[in-house]
Structures are given as structure tokens and as C-alpha cells.
PDB file of N, CA, C and O in Angstrom, chain B, residues numbered from 101:
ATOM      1  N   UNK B 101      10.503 -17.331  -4.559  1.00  0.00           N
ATOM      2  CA  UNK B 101       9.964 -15.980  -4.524  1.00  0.00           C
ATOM      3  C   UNK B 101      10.222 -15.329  -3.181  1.00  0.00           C
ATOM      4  O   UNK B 101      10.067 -15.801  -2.055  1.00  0.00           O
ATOM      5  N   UNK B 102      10.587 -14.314  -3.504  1.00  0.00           N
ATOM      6  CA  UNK B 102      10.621 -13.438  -1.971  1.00  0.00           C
ATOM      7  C   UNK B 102       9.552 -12.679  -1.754  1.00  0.00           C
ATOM      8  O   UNK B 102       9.312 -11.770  -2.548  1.00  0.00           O
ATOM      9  N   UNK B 103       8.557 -12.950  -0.438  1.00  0.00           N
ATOM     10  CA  UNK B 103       7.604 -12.255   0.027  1.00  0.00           C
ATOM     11  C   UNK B 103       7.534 -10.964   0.733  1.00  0.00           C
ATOM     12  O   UNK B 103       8.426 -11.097   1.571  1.00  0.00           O
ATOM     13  N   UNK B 104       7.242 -10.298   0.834  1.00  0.00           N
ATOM     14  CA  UNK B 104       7.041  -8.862   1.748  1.00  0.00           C
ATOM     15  C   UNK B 104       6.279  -8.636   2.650  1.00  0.00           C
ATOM     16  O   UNK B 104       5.215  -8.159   2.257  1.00  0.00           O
ATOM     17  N   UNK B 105       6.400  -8.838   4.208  1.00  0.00           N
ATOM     18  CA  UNK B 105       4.948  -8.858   4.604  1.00  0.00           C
ATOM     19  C   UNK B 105       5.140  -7.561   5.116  1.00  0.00           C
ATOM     20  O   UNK B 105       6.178  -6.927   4.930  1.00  0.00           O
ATOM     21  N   UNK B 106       3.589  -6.894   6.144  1.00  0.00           N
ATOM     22  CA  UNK B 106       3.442  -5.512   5.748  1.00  0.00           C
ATOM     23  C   UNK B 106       4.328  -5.093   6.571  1.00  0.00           C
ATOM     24  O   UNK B 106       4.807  -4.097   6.031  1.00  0.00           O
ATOM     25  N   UNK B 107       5.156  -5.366   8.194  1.00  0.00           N
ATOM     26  CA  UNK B 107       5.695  -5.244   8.453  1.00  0.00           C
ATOM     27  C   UNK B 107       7.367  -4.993   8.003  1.00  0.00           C
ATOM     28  O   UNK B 107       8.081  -4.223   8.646  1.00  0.00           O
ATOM     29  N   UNK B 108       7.817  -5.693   6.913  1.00  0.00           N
ATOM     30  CA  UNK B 108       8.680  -5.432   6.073  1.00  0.00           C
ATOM     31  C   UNK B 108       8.751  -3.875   4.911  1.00  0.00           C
ATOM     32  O   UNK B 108       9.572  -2.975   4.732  1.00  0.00           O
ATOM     33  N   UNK B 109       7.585  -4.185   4.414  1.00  0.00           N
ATOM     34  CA  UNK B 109       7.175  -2.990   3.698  1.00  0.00           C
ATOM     35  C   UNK B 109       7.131  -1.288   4.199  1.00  0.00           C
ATOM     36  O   UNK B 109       7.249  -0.326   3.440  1.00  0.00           O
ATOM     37  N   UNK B 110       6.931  -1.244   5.649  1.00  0.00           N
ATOM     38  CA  UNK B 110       7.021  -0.233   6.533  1.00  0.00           C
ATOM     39  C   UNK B 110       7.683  -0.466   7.453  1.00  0.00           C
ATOM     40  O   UNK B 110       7.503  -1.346   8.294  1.00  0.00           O
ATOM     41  N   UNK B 111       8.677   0.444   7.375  1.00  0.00           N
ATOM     42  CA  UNK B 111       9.548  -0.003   9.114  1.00  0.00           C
ATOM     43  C   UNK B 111       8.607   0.504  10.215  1.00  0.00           C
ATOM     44  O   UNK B 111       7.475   0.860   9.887  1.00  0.00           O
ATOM     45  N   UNK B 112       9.058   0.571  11.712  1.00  0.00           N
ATOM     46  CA  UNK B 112       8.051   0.566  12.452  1.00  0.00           C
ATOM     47  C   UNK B 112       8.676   1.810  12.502  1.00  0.00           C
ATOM     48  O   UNK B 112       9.822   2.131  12.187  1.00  0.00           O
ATOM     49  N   UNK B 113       7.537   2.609  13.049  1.00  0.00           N
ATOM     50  CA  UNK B 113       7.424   4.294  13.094  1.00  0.00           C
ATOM     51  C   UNK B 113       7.360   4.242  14.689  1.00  0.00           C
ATOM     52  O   UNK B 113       6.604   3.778  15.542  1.00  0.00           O
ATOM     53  N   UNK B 114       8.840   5.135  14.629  1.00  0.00           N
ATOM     54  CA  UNK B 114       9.227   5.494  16.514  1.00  0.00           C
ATOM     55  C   UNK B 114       8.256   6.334  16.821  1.00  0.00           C
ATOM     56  O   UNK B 114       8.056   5.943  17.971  1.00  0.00           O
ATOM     57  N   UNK B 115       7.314   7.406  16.623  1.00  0.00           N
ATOM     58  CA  UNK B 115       6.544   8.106  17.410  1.00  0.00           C
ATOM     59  C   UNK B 115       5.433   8.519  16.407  1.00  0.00           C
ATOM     60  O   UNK B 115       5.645   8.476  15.195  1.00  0.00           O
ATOM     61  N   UNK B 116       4.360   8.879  16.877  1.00  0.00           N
ATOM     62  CA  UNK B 116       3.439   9.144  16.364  1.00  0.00           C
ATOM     63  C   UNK B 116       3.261  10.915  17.098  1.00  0.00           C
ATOM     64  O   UNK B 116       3.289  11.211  18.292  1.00  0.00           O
ATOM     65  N   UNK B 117       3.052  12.013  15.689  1.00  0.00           N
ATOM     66  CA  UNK B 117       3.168  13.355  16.315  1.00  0.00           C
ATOM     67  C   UNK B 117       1.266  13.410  16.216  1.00  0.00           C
ATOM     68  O   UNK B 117       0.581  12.412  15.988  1.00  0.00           O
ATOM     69  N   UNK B 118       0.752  14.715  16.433  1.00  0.00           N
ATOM     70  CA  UNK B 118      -0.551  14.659  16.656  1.00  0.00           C
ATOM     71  C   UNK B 118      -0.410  16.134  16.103  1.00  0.00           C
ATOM     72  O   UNK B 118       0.652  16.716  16.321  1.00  0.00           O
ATOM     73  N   UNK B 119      -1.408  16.769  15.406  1.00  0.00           N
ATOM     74  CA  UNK B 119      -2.195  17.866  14.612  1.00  0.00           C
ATOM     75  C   UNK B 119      -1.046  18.797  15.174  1.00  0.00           C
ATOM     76  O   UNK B 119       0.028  19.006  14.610  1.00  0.00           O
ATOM     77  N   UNK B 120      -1.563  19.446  16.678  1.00  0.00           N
ATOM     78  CA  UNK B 120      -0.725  20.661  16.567  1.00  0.00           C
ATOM     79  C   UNK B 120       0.637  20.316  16.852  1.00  0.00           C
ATOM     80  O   UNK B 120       1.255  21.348  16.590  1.00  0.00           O
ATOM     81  N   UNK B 121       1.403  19.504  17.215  1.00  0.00           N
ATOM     82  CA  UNK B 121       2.518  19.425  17.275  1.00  0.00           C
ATOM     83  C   UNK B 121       3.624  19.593  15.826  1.00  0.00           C
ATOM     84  O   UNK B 121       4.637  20.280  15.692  1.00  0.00           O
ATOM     85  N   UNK B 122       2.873  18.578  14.790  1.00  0.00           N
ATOM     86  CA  UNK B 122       2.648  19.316  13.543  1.00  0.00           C
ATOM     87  C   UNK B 122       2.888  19.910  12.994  1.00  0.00           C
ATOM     88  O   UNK B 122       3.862  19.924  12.242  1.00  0.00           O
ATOM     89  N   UNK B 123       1.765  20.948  13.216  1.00  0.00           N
ATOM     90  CA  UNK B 123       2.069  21.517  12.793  1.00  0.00           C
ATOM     91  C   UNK B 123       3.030  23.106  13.584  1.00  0.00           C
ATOM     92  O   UNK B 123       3.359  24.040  12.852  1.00  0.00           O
ATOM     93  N   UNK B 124       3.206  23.109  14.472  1.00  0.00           N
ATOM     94  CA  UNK B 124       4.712  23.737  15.334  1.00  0.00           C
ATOM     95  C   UNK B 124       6.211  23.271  14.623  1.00  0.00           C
ATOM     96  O   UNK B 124       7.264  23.905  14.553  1.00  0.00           O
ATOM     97  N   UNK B 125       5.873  21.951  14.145  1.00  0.00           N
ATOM     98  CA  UNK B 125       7.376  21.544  13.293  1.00  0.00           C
ATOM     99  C   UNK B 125       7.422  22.118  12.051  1.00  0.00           C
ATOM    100  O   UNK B 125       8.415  22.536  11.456  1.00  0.00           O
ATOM    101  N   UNK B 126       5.963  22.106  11.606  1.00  0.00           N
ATOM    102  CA  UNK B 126       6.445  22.259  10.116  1.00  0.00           C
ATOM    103  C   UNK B 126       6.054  23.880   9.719  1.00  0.00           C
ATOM    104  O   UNK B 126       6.339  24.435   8.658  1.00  0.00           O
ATOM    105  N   UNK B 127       5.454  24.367  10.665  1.00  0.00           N
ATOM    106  CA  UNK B 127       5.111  25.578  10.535  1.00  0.00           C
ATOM    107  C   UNK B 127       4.240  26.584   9.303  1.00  0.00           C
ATOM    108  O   UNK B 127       4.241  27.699   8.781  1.00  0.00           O
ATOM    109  N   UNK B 128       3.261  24.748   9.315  1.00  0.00           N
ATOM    110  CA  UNK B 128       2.560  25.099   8.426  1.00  0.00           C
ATOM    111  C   UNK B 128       1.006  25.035   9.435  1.00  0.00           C
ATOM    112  O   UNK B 128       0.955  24.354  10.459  1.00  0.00           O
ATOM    113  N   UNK B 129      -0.196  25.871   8.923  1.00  0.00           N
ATOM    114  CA  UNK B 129      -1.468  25.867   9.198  1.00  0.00           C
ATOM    115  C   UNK B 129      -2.271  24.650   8.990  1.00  0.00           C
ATOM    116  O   UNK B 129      -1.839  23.839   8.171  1.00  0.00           O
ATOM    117  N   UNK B 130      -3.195  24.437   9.506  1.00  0.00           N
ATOM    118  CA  UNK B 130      -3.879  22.897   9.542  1.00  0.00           C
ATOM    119  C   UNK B 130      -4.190  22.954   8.395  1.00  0.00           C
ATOM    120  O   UNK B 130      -3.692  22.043   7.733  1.00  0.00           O
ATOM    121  N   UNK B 131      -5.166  24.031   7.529  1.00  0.00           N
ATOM    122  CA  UNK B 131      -5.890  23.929   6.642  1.00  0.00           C
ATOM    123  C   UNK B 131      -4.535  23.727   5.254  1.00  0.00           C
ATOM    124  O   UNK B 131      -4.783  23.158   4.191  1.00  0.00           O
ATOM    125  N   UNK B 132      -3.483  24.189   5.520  1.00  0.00           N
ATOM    126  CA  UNK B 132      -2.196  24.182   4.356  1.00  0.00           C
ATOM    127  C   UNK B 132      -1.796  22.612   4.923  1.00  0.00           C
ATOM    128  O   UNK B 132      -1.365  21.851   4.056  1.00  0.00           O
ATOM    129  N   UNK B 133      -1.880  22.207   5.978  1.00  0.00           N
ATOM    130  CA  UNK B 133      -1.432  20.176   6.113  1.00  0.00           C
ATOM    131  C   UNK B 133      -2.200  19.732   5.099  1.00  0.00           C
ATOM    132  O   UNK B 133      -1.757  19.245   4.059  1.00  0.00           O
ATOM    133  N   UNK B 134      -3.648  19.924   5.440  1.00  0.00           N
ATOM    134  CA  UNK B 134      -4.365  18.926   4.573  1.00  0.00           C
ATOM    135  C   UNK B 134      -4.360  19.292   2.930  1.00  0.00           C
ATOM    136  O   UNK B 134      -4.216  18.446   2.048  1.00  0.00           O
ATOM    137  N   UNK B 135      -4.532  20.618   2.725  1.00  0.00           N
ATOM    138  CA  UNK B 135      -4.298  20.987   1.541  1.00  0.00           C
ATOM    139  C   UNK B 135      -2.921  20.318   0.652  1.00  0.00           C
ATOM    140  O   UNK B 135      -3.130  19.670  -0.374  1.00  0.00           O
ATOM    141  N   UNK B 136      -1.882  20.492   1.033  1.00  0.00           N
ATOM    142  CA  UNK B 136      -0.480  19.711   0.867  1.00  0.00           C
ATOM    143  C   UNK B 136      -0.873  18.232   0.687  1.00  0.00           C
ATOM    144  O   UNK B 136      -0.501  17.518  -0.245  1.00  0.00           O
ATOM    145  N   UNK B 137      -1.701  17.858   1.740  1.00  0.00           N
ATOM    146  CA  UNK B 137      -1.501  16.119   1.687  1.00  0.00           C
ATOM    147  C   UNK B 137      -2.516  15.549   0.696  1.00  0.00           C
ATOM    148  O   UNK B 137      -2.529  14.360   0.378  1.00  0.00           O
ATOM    149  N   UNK B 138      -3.586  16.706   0.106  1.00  0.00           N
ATOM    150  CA  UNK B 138      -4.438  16.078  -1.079  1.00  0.00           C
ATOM    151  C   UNK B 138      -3.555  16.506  -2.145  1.00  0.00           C
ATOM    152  O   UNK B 138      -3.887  16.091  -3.255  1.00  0.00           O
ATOM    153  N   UNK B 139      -2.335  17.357  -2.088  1.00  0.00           N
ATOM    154  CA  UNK B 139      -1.794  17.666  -3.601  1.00  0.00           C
ATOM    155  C   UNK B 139      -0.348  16.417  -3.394  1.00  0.00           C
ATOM    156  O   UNK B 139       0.484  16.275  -4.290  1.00  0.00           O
ATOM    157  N   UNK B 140      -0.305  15.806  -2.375  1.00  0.00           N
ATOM    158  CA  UNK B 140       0.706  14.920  -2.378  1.00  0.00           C
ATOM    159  C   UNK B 140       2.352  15.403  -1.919  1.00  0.00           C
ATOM    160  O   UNK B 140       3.383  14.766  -2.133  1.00  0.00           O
ATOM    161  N   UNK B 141       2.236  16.462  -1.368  1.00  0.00           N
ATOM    162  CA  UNK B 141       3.549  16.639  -1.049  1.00  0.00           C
ATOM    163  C   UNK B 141       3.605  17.208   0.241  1.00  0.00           C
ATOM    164  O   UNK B 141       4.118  18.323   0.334  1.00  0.00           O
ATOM    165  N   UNK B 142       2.993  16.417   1.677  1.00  0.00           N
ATOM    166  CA  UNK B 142       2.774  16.341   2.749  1.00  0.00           C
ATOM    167  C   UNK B 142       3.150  15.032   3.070  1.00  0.00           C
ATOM    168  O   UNK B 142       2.984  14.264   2.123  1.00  0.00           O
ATOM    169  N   UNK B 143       3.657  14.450   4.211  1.00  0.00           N
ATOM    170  CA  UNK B 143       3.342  12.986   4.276  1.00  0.00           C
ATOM    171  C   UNK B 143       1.879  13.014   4.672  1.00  0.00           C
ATOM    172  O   UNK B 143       1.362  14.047   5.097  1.00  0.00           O
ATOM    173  N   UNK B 144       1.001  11.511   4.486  1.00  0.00           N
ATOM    174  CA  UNK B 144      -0.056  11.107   4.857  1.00  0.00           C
ATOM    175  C   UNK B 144      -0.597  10.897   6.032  1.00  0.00           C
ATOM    176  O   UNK B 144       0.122  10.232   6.778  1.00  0.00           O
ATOM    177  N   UNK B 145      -1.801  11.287   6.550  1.00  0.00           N
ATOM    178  CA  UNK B 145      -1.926  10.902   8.146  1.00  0.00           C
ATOM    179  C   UNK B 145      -1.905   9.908   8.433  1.00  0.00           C
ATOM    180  O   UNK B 145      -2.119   9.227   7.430  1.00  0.00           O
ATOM    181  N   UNK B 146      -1.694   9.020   9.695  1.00  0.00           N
ATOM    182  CA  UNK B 146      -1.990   7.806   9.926  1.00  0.00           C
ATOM    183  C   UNK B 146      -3.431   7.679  11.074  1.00  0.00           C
ATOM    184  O   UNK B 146      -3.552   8.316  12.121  1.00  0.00           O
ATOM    185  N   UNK B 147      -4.506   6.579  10.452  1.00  0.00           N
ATOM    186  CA  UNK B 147      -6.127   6.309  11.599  1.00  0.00           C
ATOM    187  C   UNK B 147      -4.868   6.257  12.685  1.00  0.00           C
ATOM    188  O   UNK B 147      -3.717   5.862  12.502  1.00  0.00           O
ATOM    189  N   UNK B 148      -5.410   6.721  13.714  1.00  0.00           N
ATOM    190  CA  UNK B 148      -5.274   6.062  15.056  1.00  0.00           C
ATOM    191  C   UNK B 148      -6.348   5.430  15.974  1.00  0.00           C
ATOM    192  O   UNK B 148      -6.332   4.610  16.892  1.00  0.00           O
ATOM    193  N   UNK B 149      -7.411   6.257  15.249  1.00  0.00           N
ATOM    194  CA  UNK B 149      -8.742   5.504  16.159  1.00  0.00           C
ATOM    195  C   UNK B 149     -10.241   6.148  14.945  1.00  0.00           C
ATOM    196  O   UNK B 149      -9.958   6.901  14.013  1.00  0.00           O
ATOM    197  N   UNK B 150     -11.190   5.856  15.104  1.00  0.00           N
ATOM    198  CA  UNK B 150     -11.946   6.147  14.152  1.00  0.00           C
ATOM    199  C   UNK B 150     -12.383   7.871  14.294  1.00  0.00           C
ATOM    200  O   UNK B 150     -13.342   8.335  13.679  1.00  0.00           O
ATOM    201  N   UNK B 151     -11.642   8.565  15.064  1.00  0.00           N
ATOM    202  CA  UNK B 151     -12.030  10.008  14.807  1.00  0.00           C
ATOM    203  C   UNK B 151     -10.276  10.699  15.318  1.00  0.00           C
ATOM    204  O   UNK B 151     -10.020  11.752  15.902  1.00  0.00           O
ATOM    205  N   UNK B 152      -9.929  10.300  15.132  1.00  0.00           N
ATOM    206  CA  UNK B 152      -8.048  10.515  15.692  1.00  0.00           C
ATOM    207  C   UNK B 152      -7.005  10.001  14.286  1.00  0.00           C
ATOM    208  O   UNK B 152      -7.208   9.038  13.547  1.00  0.00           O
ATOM    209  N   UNK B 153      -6.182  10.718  14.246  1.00  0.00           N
ATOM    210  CA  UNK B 153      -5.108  11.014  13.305  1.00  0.00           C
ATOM    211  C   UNK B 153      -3.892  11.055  13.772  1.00  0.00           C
ATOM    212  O   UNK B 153      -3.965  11.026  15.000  1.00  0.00           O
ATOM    213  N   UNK B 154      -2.629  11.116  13.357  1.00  0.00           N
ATOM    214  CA  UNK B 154      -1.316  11.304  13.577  1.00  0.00           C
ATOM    215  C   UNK B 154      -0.266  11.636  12.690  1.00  0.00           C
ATOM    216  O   UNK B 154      -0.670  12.501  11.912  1.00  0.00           O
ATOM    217  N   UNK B 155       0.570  11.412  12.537  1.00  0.00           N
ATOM    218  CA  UNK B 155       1.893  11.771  11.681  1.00  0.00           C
ATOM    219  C   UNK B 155       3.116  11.383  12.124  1.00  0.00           C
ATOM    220  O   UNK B 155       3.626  11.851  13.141  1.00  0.00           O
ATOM    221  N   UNK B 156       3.862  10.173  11.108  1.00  0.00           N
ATOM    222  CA  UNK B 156       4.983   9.379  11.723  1.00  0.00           C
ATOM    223  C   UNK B 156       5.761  10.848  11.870  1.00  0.00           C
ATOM    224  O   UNK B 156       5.729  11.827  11.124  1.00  0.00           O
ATOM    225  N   UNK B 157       6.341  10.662  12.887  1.00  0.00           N
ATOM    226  CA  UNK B 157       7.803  11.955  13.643  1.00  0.00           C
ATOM    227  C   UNK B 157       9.043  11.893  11.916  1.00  0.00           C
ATOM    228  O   UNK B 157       9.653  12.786  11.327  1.00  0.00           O
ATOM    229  N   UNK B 158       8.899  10.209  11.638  1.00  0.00           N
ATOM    230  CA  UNK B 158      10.687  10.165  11.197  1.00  0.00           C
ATOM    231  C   UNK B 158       9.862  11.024   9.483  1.00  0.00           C
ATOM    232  O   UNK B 158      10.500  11.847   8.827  1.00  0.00           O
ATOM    233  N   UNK B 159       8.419  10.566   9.097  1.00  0.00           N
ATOM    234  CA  UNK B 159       8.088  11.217   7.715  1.00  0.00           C
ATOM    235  C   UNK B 159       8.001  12.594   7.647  1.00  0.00           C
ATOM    236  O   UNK B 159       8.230  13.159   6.577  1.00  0.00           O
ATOM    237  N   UNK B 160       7.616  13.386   8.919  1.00  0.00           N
ATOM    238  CA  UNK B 160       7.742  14.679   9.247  1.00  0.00           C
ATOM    239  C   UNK B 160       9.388  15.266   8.694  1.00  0.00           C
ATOM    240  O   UNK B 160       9.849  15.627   7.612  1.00  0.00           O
ATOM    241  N   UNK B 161       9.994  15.101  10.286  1.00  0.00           N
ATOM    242  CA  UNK B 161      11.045  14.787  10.078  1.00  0.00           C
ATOM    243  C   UNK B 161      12.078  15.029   8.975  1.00  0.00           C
ATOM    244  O   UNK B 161      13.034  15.789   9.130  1.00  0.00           O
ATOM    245  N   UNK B 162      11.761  14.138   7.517  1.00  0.00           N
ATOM    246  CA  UNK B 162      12.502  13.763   6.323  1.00  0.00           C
ATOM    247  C   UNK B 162      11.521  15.201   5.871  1.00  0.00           C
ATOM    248  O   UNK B 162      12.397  16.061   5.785  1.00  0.00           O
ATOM    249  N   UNK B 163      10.644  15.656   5.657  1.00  0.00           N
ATOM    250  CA  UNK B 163       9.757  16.431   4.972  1.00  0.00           C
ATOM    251  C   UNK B 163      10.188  17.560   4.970  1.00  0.00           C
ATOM    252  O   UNK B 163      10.372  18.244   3.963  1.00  0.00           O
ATOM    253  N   UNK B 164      10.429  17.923   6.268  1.00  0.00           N
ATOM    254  CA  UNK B 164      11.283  19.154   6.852  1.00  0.00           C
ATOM    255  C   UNK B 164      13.172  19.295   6.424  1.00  0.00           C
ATOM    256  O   UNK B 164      13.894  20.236   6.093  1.00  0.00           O
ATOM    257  N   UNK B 165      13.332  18.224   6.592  1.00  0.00           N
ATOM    258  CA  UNK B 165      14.680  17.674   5.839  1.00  0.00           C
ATOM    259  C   UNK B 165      14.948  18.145   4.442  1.00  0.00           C
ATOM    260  O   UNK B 165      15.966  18.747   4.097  1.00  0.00           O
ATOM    261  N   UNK B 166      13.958  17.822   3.682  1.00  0.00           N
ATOM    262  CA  UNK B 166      13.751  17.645   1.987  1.00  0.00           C
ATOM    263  C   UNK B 166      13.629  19.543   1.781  1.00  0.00           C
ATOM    264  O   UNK B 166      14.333  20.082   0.928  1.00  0.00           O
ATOM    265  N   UNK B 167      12.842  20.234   2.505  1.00  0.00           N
ATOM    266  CA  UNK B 167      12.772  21.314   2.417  1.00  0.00           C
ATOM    267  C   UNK B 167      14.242  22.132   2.684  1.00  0.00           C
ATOM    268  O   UNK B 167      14.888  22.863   1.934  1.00  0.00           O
ATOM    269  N   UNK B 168      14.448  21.756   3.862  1.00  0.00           N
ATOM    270  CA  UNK B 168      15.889  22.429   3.890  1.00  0.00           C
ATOM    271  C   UNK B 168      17.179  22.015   2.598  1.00  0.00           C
ATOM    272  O   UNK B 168      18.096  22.687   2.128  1.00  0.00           O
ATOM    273  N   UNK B 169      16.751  20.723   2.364  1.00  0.00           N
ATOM    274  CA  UNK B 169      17.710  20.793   1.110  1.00  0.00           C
ATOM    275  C   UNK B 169      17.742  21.224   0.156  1.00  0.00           C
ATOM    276  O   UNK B 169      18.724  21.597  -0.486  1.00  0.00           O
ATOM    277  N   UNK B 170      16.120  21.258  -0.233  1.00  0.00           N
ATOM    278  CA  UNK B 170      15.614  22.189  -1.653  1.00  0.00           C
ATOM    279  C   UNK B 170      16.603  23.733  -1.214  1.00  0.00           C
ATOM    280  O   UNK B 170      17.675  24.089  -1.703  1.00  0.00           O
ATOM    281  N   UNK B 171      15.825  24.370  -0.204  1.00  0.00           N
ATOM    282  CA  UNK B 171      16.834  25.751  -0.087  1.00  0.00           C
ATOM    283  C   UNK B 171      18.446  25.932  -0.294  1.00  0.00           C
ATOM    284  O   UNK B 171      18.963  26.862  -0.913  1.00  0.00           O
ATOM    285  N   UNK B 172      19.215  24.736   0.421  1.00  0.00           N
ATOM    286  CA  UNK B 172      20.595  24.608   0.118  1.00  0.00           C
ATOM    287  C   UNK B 172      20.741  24.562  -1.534  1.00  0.00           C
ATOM    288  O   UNK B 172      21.697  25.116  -2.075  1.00  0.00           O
ATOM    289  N   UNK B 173      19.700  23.844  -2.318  1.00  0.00           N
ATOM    290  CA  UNK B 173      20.505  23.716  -3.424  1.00  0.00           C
ATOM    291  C   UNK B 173      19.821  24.896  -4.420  1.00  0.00           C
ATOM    292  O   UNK B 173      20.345  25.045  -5.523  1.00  0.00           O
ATOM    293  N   UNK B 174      18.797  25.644  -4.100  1.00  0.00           N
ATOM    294  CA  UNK B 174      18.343  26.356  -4.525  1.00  0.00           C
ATOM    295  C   UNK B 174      17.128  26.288  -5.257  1.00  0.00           C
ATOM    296  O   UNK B 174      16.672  27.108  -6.053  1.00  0.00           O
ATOM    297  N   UNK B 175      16.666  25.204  -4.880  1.00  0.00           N
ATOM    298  CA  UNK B 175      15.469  24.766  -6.012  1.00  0.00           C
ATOM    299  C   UNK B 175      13.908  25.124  -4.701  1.00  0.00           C
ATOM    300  O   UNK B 175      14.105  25.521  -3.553  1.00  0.00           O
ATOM    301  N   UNK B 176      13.315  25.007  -4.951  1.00  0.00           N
ATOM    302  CA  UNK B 176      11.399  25.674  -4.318  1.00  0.00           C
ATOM    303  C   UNK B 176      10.642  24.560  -4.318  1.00  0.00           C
ATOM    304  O   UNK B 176      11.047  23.543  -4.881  1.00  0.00           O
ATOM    305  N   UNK B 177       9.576  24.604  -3.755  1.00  0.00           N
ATOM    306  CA  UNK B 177       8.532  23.880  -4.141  1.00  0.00           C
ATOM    307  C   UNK B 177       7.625  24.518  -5.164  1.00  0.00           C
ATOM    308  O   UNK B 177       6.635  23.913  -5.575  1.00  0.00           O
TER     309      UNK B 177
END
């Protein structure tokens, strides 16, 4: 059997972004992050501490990516 441990399952995430940085990339409003990330088409925050949050850079990143491609090919959210 081949195992997965969690480290396998997630590559390691080069940076961790924080709320407003965020949202400056994605150029979306805090209240439209979280809104997005309960309808599932946000990436997810990551705990950093029991009142602190973040956002992997590379899931951002691809999110912002995915959007620009939707426009190239003509399709919306």
C-alpha cells in the first residue's frame, strides 16, 4: 500500500499573505473574501494562531490565474 502523509498531501506553501494584502491582489473586499470562501470559490484561510489567519501566496496566486483564464476564454464566474 502506498501511504500519504500530510506533508505529501500538501506541498509546503512558500508564503503566507495576510487579510489586506489579499485582498490588494485580488481586489476583492473583505466581506466578498469571506463571502466567496463560504460559497467555495475563494481559496480557504489558513489558523495561524488562535485569532490570526492567512492565505497560501501560490492558492491566491492560481485563483487570480483561473480568473484571468476564464476572461481569455470567455467564460465568467
Amino acid at each position: 500500500r502506498d501511504f500519504v502523509t500530510k506533508s505529501q498531501a500538501h506541498p509546503p506553501v512558500t508564503a503566507i499573505l495576510r487579510r489586506r494584502p489579499v485582498e490588494a491582489r485580488s481586489g476583492l473586499s473583505r466581506s466578498t473574501i469571506y463571502l466567496r470562501i463560504a460559497q467555495g470559490t475563494f481559496p480557504k484561510s489558513i489558523a495561524l494562531g488562535p485569532r490570526t489567519i492567512g492565505w497560501s501566496e501560490e492558492e491566491v496566486s492560481s485563483w487570480i490565474a483561473e480568473r484571468i483564464a476564464e476572461r481569455d476564454s470567455g467564460r465568467s464566474e
